[in-house]
C-alpha positions in Angstrom: -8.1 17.0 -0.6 -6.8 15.3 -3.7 -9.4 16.0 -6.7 -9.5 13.3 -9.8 -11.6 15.1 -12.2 -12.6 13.9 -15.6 -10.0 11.2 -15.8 -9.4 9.1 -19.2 -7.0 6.0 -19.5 -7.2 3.4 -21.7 -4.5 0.7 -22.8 -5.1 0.1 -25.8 -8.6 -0.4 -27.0 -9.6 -1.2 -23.3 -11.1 1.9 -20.9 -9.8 1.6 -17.3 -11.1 4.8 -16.3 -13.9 7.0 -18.7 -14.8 10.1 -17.2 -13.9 9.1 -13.9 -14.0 11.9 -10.9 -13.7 11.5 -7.4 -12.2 13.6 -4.2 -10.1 11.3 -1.6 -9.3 13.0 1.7 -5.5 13.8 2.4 -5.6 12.8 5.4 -6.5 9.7 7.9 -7.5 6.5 6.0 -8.6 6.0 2.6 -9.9 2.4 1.3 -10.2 1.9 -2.3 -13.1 -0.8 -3.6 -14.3 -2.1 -7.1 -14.0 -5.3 -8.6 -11.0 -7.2 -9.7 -10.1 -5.2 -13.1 -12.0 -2.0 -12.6 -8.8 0.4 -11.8 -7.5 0.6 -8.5 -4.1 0.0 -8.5 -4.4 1.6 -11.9 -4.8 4.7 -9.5 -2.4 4.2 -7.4 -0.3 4.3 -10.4 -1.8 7.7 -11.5 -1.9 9.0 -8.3 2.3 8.0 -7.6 3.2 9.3 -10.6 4.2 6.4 -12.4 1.4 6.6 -15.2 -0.3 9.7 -16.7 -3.6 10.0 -17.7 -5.3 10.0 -21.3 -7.6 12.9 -20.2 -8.9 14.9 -17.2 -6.5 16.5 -13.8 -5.4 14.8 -10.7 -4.7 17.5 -8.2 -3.9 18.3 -4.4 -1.5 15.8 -4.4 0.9 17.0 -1.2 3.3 14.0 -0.8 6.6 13.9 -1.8 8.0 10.6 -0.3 5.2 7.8 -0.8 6.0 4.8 0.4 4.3 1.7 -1.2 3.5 -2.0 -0.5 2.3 -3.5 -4.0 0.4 -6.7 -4.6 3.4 -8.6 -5.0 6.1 -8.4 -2.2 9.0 -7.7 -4.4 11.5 -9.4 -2.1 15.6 -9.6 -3.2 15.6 -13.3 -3.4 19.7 -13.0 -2.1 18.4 -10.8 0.7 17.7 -11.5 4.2 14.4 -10.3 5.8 16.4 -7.7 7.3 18.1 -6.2 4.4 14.7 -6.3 2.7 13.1 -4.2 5.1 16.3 -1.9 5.1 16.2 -1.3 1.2 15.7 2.8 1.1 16.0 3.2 5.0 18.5 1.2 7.0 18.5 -1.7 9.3 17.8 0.3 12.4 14.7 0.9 11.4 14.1 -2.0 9.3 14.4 -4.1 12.4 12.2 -1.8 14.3 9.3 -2.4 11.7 10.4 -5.7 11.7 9.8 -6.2 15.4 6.4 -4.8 15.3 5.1 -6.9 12.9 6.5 -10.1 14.9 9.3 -10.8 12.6 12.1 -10.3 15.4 13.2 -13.9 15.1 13.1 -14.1 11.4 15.1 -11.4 10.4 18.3 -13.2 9.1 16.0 -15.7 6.8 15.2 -15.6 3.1 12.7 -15.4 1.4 12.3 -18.5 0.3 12.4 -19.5 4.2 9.4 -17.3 5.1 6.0 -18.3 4.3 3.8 -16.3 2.3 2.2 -14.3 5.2 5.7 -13.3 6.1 6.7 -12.2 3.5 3.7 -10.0 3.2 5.4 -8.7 6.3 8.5 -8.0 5.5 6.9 -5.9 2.3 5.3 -3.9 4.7 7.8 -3.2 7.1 9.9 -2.1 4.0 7.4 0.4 3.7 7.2 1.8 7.2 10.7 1.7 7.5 10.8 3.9 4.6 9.1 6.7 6.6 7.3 8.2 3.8 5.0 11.2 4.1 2.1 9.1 2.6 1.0 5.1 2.5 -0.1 3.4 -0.5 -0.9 -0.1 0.4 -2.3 -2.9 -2.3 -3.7 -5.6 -0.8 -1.2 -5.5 2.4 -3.2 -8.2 4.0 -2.9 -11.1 2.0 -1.9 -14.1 3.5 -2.0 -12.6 7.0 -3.8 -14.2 9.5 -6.6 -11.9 12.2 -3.6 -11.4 14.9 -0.9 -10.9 12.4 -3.5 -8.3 10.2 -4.2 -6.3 13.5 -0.2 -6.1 14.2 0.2 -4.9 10.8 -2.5 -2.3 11.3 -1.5 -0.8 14.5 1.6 -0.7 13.2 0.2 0.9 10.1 -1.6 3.3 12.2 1.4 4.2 14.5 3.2 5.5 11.1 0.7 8.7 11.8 0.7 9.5 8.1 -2.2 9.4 5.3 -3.0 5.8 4.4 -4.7 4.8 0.6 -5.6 1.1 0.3 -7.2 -1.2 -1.9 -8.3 -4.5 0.0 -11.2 -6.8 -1.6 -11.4 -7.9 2.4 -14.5 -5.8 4.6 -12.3 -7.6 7.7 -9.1 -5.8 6.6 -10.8 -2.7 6.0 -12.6 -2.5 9.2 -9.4 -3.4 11.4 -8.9 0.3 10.7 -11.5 1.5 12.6 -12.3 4.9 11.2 -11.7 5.1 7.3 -13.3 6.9 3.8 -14.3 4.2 1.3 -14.5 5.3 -2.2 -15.7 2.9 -5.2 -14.0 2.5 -8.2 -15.8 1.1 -11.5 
């Protein structure tokens, strides 16, 4: 169990989190809810590491290699599909990940040749390529049609690891099947 207990963070004079405290499960699926602006991937940032909080403790935090799909797909323009699934793994199992999300016969394009639900795909098959110990996944299912978003989640699933994701979409939630909700703001 991860505990957030009394958490503080501002930036500048604005409060993202004031006196937040909230226990999310190590284990299984974890969807993170609020409105745009009230902190999520704010958390994600606290909970990766990559910002530190004003006030309060963060802890039972177990994973070492987190692998992450942010809001934006932060693809190498110069890169193929396949060498931007292969960045921090390799292209064995870049094109595996690739292949499960339907990419198989897009892999040598750029990303200026995919459209924007592809892209969304290769972003994620970065990420399970990776093979991290833990999923953080911001708003992996935008642009993605019902099919491609139930690909993505099976393959998702198949990574047998603890998943944390922030979706605004009940449809991209629930393709999870079983999963802990916790509000933010």
């Amino acid at each position: 169990m991860i505990s957030i207990r009394n958490l503080k963070l501002s930036y500048e004079e604005k409060a993202v989190f004031d006196d937040f405290s909230a226990d999310l499960p190590a284990s299984g699926v974890t969807v993170l809810r609020g409105v745009s602006g009230a902190g999520k991937t704010t958390l994600f940032r606290l909970l990766l590491g990559l910002e530190k909080p004003g006030a309060g403790a963060i802890t039972g935090v177990s994973f070492q290699k987190p692998a992450v799909v942010f809001q934006e797909d932060r693809l190498l323009p110069w890169a193929s599909a396949l060498e931007n699934a292969a960045l921090g793994s390799d292209e064995k199992r870049a094109a595996k990940a690739l292949e499960k999300l339907g990419l198989e016969e897009s892999m040598a394009l750029l990303p200026r040749e995919l459209s924007g639900g592809m892209r969304r795909r290769v972003a994620i098959a970065r990420a399970l390529a990776y093979e991290g110990d833990t999923l953080f996944l911001d708003e992996p299912f935008t642009g993605l049609d019902e099919r491609n978003k139930k690909k993505a989640v099976e393959a998702i699933r198949e990574a047998g690891v603890p998943v944390f994701v922030i979706t605004h979409e009940d449809s991209g939630a629930d393709l999870f099947g079983e999963y802990r909700t916790v509000e933010i703001g």
